[in-house]
N, C-alpha and C positions, 0 to 999 in steps of 0.2 A: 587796155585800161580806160574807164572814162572817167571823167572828173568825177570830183564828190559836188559841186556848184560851180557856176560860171566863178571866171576867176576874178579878183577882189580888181585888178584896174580894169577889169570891163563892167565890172558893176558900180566902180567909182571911176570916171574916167579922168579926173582930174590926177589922182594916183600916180594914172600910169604919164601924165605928161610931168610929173613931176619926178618921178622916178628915170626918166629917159632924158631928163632935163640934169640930174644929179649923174647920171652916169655921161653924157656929153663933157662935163666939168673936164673931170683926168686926161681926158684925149689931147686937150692943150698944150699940158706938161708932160706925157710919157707916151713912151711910141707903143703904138697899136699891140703889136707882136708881146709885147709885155701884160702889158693888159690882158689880153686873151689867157696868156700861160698863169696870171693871176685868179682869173673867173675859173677856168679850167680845175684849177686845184684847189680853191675854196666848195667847187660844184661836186667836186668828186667825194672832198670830207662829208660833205652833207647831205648826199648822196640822191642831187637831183638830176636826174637822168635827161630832162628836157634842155637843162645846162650843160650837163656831160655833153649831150649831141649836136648842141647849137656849138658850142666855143671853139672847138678844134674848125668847126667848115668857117667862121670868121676869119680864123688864124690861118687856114690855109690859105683864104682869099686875100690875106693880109703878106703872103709870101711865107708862113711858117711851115716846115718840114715835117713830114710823120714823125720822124727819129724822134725829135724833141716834141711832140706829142704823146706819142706815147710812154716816153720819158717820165713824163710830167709827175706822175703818184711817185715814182722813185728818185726823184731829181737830186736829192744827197748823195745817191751814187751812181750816176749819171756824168759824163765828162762834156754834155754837150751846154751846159749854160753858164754865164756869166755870172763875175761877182755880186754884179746888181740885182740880176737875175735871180739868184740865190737867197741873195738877200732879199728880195721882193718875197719870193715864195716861203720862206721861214717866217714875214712877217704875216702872210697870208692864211699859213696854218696857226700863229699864234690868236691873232686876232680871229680866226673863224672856231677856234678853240679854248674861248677864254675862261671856260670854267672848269679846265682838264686840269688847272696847275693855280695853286697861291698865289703863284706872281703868274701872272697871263700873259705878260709882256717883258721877259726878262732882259734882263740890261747887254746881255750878250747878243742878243736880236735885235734889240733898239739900235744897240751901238754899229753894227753891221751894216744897219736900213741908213743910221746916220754918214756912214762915212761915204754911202756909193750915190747919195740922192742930197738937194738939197733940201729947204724947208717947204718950196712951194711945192718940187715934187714930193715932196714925204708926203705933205696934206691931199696930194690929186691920189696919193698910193691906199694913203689910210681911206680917203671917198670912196676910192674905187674897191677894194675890200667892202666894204662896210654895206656896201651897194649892190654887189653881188649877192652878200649873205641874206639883203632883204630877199633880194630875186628867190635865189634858194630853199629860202622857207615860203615866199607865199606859194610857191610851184609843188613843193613838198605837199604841204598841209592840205590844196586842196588837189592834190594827185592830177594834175593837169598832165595830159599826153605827150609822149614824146613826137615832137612833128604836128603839131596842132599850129605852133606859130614857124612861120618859114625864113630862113635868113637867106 
């Protein structure tokens, strides 16, 4: 595959310091291995392949397991993650799916994200979500290669 054009923070490069500036944020308040299994499955819904391929090799560097890797797209029926865990990735398909349902964010996912995180992490959870999904659409949009950027 080759791109359709150079990608939008090589041609603004300010972009991409600010978009690596907004994803540094979350790292503060939430451990890595989280993070990953959240990029992981907001990349998979939106089906960017250069995400798909980069997040598992972070997470494995980061000590994450195949199991729960590949886990990941099934993780409701899956025995290997945590309540928070759970909760992270329900908020992760709602908010990377907010136009699939009336309520986007229903209060039974809220209330979930609420009780396993507190507010500074909720805010590093919803950044880091929010931040991935930018990832995944400019990667989308302009069909950027898988293995062009190296982790």
């Amino acid at each position: 595959m080759q791109a359709r054009m150079n990608h939008p923070v090589a041609v603004i490069p300010d972009a991409m310091k600010a978009l690596h500036a907004l994803g540094d944020l979350p790292k503060n308040s939430l451990p890595e291995k989280l993070l990953e299994l959240v990029h992981l499955r907001a990349s998979q819904i939106n089906g960017c392949s250069v995400c798909v391929d980069m997040h598992p090799k972070i997470a494995k560097k980061a000590g994450e397991t195949d199991e729960r890797l590949f886990a990941v797209a099934a993780w409701r029926e899956a025995p290997y993650f945590s309540a928070a865990e759970r909760a992270a990735l329900a908020l992760t398909e709602a908010l990377t799916r907010i136009s699939d349902r009336a309520d986007p964010v229903p209060d039974e996912i809220w209330s979930a994200a609420d009780k396993q995180f507190d507010e500074a992490e909720l805010a590093a959870l919803i950044l880091a979500i929010a931040n991935i999904n930018v990832w995944n659409r400019l990667n989308v949009v302009v069909r950027q290669p898988v293995g062009a950027w190296k982790v």
